[in-house]
C-alpha positions in Angstrom: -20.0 13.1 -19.1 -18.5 11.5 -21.9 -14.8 12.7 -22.1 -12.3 15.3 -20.3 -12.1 18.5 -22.0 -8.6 19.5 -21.6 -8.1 23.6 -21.3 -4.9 24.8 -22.6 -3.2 28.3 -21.5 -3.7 29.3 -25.1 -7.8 28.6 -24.2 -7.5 25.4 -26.8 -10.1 22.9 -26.2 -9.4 19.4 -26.7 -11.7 16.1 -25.5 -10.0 12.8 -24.5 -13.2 10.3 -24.7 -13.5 7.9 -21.2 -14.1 4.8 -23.2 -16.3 4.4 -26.4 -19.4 5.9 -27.7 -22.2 4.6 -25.2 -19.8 5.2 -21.7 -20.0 7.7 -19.6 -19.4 8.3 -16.0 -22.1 10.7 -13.6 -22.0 13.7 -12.2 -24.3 13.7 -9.2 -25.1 16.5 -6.3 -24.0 14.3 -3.0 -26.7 16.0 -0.9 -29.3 14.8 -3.7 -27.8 11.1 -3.6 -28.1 11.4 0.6 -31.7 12.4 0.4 -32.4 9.8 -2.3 -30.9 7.1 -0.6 -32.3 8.1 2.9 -36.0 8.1 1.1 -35.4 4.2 0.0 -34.4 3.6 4.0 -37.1 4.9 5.2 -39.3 2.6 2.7 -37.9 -0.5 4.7 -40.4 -1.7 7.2 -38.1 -2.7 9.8 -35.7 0.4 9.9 -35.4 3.2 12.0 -33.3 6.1 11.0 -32.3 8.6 14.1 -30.6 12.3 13.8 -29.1 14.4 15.7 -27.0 11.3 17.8 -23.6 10.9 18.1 -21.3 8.2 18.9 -19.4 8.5 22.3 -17.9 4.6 22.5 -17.9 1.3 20.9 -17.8 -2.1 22.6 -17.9 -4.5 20.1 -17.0 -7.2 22.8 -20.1 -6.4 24.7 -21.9 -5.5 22.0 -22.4 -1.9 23.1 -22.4 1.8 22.1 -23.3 4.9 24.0 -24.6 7.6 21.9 -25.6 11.0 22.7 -28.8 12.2 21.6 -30.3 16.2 21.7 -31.1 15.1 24.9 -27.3 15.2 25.9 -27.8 12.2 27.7 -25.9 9.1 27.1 -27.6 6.1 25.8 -26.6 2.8 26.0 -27.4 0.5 22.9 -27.5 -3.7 22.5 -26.6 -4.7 19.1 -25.9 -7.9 17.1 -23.5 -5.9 14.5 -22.5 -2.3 13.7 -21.3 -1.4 10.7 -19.0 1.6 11.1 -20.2 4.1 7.6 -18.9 6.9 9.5 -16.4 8.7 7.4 -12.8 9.4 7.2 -12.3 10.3 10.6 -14.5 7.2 12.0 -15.1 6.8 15.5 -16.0 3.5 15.5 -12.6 2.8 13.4 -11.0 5.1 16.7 -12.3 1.8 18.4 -11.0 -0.5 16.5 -7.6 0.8 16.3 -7.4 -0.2 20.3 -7.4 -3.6 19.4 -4.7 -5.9 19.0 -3.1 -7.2 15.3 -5.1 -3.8 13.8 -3.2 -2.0 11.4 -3.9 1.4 10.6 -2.1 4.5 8.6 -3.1 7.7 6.7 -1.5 10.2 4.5 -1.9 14.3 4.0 -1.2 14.8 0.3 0.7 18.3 0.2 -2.3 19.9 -1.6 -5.6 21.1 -0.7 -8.7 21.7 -2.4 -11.1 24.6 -2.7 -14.6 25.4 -4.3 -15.6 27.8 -6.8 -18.7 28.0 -9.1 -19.2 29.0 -12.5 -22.5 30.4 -12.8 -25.1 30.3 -16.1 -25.2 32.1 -19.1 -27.8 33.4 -20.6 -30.1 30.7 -18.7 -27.9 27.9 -20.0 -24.6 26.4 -19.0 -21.6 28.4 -19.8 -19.7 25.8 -21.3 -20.2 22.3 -22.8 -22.0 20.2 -20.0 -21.5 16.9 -21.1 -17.4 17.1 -20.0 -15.3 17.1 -17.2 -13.6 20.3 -17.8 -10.0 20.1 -16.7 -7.4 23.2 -16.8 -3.6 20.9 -16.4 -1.0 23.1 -15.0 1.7 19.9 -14.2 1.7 20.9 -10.4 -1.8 21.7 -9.8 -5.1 21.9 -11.8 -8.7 23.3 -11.7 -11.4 21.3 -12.7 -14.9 21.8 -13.5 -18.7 19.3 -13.1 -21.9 20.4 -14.6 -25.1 20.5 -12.4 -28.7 20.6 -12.9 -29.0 24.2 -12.4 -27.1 24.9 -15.3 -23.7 26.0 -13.2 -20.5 24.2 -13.2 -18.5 23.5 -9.6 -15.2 24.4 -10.0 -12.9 22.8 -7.8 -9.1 24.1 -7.7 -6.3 21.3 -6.3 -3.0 23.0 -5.5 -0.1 23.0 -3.0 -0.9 24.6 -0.2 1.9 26.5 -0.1 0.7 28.0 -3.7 -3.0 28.6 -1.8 -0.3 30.7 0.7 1.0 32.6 -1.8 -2.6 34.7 -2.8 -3.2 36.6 0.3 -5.5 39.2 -1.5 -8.1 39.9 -3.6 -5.8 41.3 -7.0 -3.2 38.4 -6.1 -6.2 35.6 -7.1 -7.3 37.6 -9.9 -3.3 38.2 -11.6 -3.1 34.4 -11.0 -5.9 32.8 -12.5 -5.3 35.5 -15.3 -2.4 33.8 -15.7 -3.0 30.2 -15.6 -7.0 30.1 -16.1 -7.6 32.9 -18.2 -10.7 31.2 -19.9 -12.4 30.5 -16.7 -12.0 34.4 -15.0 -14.6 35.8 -17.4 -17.2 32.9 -17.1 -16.7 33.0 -13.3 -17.1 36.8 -13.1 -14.0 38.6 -10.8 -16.4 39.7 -8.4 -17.7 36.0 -7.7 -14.1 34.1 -8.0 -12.5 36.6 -5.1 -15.9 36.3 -3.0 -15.6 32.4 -3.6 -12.0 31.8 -3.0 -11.9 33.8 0.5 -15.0 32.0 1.6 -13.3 29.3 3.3 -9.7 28.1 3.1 -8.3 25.4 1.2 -8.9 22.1 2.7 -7.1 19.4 3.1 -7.0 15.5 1.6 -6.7 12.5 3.5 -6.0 8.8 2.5 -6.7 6.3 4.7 -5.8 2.6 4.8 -6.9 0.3 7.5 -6.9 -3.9 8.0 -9.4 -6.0 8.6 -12.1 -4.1 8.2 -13.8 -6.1 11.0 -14.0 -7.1 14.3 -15.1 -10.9 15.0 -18.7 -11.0 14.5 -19.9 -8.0 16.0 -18.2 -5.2 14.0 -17.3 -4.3 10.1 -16.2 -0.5 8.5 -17.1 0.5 5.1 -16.7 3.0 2.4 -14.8 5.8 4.1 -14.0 4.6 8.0 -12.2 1.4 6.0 -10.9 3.2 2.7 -10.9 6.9 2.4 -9.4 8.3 -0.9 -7.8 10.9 -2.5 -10.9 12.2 -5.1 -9.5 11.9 -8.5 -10.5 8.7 -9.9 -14.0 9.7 -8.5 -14.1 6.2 -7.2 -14.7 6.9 -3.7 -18.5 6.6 -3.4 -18.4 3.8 -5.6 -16.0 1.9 -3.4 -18.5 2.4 -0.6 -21.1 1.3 -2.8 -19.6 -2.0 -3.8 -18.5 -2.5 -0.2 -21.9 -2.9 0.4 -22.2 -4.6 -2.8 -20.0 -7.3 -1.7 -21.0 -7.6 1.9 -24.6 -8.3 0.4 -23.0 -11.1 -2.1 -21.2 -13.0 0.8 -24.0 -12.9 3.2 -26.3 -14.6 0.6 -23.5 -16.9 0.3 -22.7 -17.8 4.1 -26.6 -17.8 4.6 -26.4 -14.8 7.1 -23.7 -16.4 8.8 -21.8 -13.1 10.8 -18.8 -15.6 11.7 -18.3 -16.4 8.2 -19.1 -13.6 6.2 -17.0 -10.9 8.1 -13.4 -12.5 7.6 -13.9 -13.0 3.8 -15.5 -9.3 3.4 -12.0 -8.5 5.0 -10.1 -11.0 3.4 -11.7 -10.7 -0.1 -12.2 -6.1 -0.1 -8.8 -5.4 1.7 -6.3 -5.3 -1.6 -9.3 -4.0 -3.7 -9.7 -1.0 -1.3 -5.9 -0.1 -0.7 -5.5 -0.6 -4.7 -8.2 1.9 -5.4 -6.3 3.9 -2.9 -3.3 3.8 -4.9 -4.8 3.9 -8.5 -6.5 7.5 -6.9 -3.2 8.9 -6.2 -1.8 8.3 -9.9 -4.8 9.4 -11.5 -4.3 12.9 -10.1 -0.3 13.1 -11.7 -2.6 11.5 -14.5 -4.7 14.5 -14.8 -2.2 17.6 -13.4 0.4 16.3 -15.8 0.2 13.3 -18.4 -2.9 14.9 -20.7 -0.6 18.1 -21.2 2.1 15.1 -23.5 1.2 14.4 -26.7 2.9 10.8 -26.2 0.4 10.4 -23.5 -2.5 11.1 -25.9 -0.6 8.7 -28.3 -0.4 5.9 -25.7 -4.0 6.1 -25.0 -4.6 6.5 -28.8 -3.3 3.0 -29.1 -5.1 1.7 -26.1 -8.1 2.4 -27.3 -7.3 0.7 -30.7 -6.0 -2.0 -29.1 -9.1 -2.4 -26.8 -11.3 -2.0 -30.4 -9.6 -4.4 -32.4 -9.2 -7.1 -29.0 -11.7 -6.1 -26.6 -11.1 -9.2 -24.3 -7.7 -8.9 -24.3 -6.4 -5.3 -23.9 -8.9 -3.1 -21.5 -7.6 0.6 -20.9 -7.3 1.4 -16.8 -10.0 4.1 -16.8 -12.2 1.2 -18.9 -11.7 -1.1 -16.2 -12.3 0.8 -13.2 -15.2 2.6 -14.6 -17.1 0.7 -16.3 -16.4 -3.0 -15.4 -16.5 -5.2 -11.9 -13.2 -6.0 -12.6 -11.6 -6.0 -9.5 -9.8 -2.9 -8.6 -6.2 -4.7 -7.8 -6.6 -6.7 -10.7 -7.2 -4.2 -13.1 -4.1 -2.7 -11.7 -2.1 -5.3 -12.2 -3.7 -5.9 -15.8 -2.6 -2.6 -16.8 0.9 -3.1 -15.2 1.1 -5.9 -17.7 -0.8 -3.9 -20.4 1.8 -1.3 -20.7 4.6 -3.5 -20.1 3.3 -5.4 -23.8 2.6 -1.9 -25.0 6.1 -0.7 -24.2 8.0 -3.5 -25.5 5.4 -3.6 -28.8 7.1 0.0 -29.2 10.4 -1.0 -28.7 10.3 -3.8 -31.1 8.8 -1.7 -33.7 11.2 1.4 -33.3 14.0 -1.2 -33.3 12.9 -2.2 -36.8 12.6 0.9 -38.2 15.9 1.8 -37.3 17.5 -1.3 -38.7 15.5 -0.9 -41.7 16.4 2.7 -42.3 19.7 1.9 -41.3 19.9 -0.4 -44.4 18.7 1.3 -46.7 20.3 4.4 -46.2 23.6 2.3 -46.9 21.8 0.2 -49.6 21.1 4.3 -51.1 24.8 4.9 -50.8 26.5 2.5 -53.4 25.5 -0.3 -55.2 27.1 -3.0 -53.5 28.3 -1.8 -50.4 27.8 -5.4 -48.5 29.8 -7.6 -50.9 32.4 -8.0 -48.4 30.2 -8.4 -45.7 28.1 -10.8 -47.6 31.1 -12.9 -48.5 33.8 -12.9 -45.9 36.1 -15.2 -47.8 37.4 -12.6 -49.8 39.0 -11.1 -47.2 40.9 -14.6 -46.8 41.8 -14.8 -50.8 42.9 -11.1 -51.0 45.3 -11.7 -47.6 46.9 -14.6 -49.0 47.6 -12.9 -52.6 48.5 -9.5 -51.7 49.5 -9.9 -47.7 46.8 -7.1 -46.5 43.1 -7.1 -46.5 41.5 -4.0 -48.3 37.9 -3.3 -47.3 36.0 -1.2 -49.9 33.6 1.4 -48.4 31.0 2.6 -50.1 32.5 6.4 -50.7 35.7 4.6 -51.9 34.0 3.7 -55.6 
């Protein structure tokens, strides 16, 4: 996908490009990227991949953890290190949190998300696949990813007190009439009501945690360390460069545990909790912002800026996408970015003003700044006549 497609109320199209020509950013089916990347495991000869086991407890002093298999029975496990990948709600993080000097908090964002799907048409998507489709209504929006079977998931973000407010079946269909009326016939009514009673809306959590390990025994990664609010669409790709990283310092610290685990912590910590920040902005990014035409302005000029000094200014989006530019320094680079940009705007509409300004009094007489220009005048004219007399420029 190459660009968002913004969808007006009106049913006006417009694209705002990600970054130039040759970027473009992936949509990918999670259960097809969790088969794929269980198929390269299992290629490893010394790997052994177990379902169907839970994890009761963690030890990471004894280096211990009971699991329960189909069985039901608990198993005890030895282990030199576990590295909790366990989600959002991580048990092994659960642990963790036990421990002294651990610090730990999460947010609910007031709004929930739900699932529809646009089907095919005609065999072939129903609208232009190479887009995230995005429907900006300021407090909430709908957006829309293409998939290989030719349909589109369409995922609605709303307060959930808005989700309260359509108990029935004609109460969905008067409100996306109202706010996504291009979407209702491409959905079908039939499907959108079956869809959207389904399941209910669920809710989004952010988690931030520190460190991310335990002495030598234990580290957390992707979720269990960072979970994110969805909407830069960087929270798989956090996890991935967790393990990115991890890889990186152990070739560093020559498989040294003792010395890799404090500067994974040390070194992902403020990359992790920035991406967790830069996620919540990005949704007021894409609710709001791309409905103001300054907005599309401002980005206008980024991207000129970035194509005339490509080194030197680096949209956001640019940076997080499509660079390993760290995640809180590209936050901080745009901080600094828009603060140039905003004063570059300032200066300029200061000049303009000034300049109009002078010319519009320059338009209005000849020589309306004689006595400003030559203040000793003033001085002569006292001393001869006793008063000063200022000539305006309606006074010739």
């Amino acid at each position: 996908m190459r660009a968002r497609m913004i969808h007006s109320f009106s049913g006006k199209k417009s694209a705002i490009p990600y970054g130039t020509k040759s970027q473009y950013i992936l949509s990918i089916s999670r259960t097809n990227l969790n088969k794929d990347l269980l198929t390269a495991v299992e290629k490893y000869p010394n790997t052994k991949v177990y379902f169907g086991h839970r994890l009761l407890t963690c030890n990471p002093e004894e280096g211990t953890i009971t699991v329960l298999g189909s069985d039901q029975v608990p198993k005890d496990v030895t282990y030199d290190l576990i590295v909790g990948c366990d989600g959002a709600y991580s048990t092994v993080r659960g642990h963790l949190m036990k421990k002294p000097r651990f610090d730990y908090s999460q947010q609910y964002i007031p709004h929930g998300y739900m699932e529809l799907t646009i089907p095919p048409r005609n065999g072939d998507f129903a609208m232009e696949p190479n887009y995230l489709h995005i429907w900006p209504r300021n407090t909430f929006m709908m957006i829309a990813l293409p998939n290989k079977n030719k349909t589109f998931t369409c995922t609605l973000f709303m307060p959930f007190e808005e989700f309260e407010k359509l108990p029935t079946s004609r109460d969905v269909l008067d409100f996306f009439h109202k706010y996504f009326p291009d979407a209702v016939p491409l959905m079908g009514e039939q499907a959108l009501t079956r869809d959207f009673f389904l399941l209910p809306a669920q809710p989004m959590i952010s988690v931030k945690c520190s460190p991310f390990h335990f002495k030598s025994r234990c580290v957390l990664m992707g979720d269990a360390a960072h979970a994110i609010v969805p909407f830069f669409g960087q929270g798989m790709n956090a996890g991935f460069e967790d393990c990115l990283v991890f890889d990186e310092l152990m070739e560093k610290f020559n498989n040294d545990l003792s010395m890799c685990l404090p500067e994974f912590s040390r070194f992902r910590i403020p990359d992790d909790h920035a991406v967790s920040d830069l996620s919540m902005y990005n949704y007021v990014e894409m609710r709001a912002h791309v409905n103001s035409r300054w907005f599309i302005f401002h980005k206008n000029v980024e991207r000129f800026l970035h194509a005339i000094m490509p080194s030197t200014f680096i949209p956001l989006y640019t940076m997080v996408t499509f660079t390993r530019i760290r995640y809180h320094e590209a936050m901080l680079r745009w901080r600094w970015q828009k603060k140039v940009i905003n004063k570059g705007f300032f200066i300029f509409g200061t000049l303009i003003a000034t300049g109009s300004t002078y010319f519009l009094i320059r338009s209005m007489a000849p020589r309306p700044l004689d006595y400003l220009r030559r203040p000793w005048d003033w001085v002569t004219n006292f001393q001869n006549t006793g008063h000063v007399s200022l000539k305006t420029p309606w006074s010739h």
